[in-house]
C-alpha positions as CSV (number, residue, x, y, z in Angstrom):
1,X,0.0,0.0,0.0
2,X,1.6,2.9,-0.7
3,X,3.0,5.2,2.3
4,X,3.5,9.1,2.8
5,X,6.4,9.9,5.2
6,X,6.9,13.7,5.9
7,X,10.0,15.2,7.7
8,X,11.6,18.5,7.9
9,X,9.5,19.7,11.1
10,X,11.6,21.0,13.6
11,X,11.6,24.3,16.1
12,X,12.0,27.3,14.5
13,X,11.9,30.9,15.8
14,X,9.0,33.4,14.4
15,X,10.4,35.2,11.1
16,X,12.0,31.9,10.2
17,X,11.6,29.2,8.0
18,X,11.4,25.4,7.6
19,X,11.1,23.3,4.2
20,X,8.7,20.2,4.9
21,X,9.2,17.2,2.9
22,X,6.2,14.4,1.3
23,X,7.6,11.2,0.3
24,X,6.1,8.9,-1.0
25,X,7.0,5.1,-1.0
26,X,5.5,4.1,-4.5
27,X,5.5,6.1,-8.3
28,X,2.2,8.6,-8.1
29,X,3.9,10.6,-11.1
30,X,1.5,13.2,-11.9
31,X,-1.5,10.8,-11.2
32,X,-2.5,12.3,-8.0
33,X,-3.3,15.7,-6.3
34,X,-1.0,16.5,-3.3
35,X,-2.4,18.3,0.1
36,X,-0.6,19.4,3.0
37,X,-2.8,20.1,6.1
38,X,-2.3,21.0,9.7
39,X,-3.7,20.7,12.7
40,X,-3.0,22.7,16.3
41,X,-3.4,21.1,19.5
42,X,-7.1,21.3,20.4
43,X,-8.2,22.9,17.0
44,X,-9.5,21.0,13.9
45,X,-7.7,20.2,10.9
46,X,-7.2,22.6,8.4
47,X,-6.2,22.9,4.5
48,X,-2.8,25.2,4.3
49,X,-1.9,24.3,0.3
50,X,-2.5,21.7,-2.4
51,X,-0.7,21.3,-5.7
52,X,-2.7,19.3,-8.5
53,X,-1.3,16.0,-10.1
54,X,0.2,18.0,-12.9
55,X,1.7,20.8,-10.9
56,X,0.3,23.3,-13.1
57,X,-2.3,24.4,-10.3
58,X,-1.7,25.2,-6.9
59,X,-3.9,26.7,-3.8
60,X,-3.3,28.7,-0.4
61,X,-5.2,28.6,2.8
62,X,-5.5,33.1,2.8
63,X,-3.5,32.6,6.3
64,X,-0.4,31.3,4.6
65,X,-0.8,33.0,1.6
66,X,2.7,34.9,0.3
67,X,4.5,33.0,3.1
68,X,4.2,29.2,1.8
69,X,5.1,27.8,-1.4
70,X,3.9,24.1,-2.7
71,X,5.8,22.1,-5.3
72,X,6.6,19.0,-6.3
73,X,9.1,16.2,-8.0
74,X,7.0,13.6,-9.5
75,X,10.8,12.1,-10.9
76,X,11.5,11.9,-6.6
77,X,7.7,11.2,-5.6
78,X,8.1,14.2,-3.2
79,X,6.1,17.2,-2.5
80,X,7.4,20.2,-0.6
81,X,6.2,23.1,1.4
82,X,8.5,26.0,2.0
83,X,7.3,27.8,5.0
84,X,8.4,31.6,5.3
85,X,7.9,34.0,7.9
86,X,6.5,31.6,10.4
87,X,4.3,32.6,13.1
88,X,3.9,30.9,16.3
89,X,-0.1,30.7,15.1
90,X,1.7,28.2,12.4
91,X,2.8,25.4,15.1
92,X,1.0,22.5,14.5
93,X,1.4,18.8,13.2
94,X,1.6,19.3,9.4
95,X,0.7,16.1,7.4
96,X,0.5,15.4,3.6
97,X,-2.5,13.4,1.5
98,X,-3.0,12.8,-1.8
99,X,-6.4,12.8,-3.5
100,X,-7.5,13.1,-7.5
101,X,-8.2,16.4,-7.0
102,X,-7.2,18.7,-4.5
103,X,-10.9,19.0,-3.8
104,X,-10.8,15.7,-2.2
105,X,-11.6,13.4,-0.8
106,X,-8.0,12.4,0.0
107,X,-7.2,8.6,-0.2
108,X,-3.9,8.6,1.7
109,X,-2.6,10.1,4.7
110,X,1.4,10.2,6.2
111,X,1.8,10.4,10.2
112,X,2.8,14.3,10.3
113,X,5.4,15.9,11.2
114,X,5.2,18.2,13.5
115,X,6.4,22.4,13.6
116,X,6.7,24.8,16.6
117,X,7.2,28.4,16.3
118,X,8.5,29.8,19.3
119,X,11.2,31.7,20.6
């Protein structure tokens, strides 16, 4: 079955910036959309980006928008998110999915990995 594994979380402090990482353990290609969501302790899940199976369309949560950028390497099977700027509002446990669409639903999930902000 094929498997997500993020990394790249880590502490940062606010104003700086971490590069998250989606790999996946079988060839997607362009086949499928890619999502990255978060979720803060106590809070519900939310979208922050998704990039669509051909790369050619991506979309921002408004919160993130000019900070984060989404890409991909369909040649690696890895997605990224470059986080800018970050905020302490941004810590969470960020986790990828991919889907068809970035619309949803999403058919598989990686464990999270997970990013404080804080000085």
């Amino acid at each position: 079955q094929l498997q997500l594994v993020e990394s790249g979380g880590g502490l940062v402090q606010p104003g700086g910036s971490l590069r998250l990482s989606c790999a996946a353990s079988e060839v997607i290609l362009d086949y499928y959309a890619i999502g990255w969501f978060r979720q803060a302790p106590g809070k519900e899940r939310e979208g922050v980006s998704c990039i669509s199976a051909n790369g050619g369309s991506t979309n921002y949560a408004d919160f993130v928008k000019g900070r984060f950028t989404i890409s991909r390497d369909n040649a690696k099977n890895t997605a990224y998110l470059q986080m800018n700027s970050l905020e302490p509002e941004d810590t969470a446990v960020y986790s990828c999915a991919l889907g068809r669409l970035c619309t949803g639903p999403y058919d598989y999930w990686g464990q999270g990995t997970q990013v404080t902000v804080s000085s």
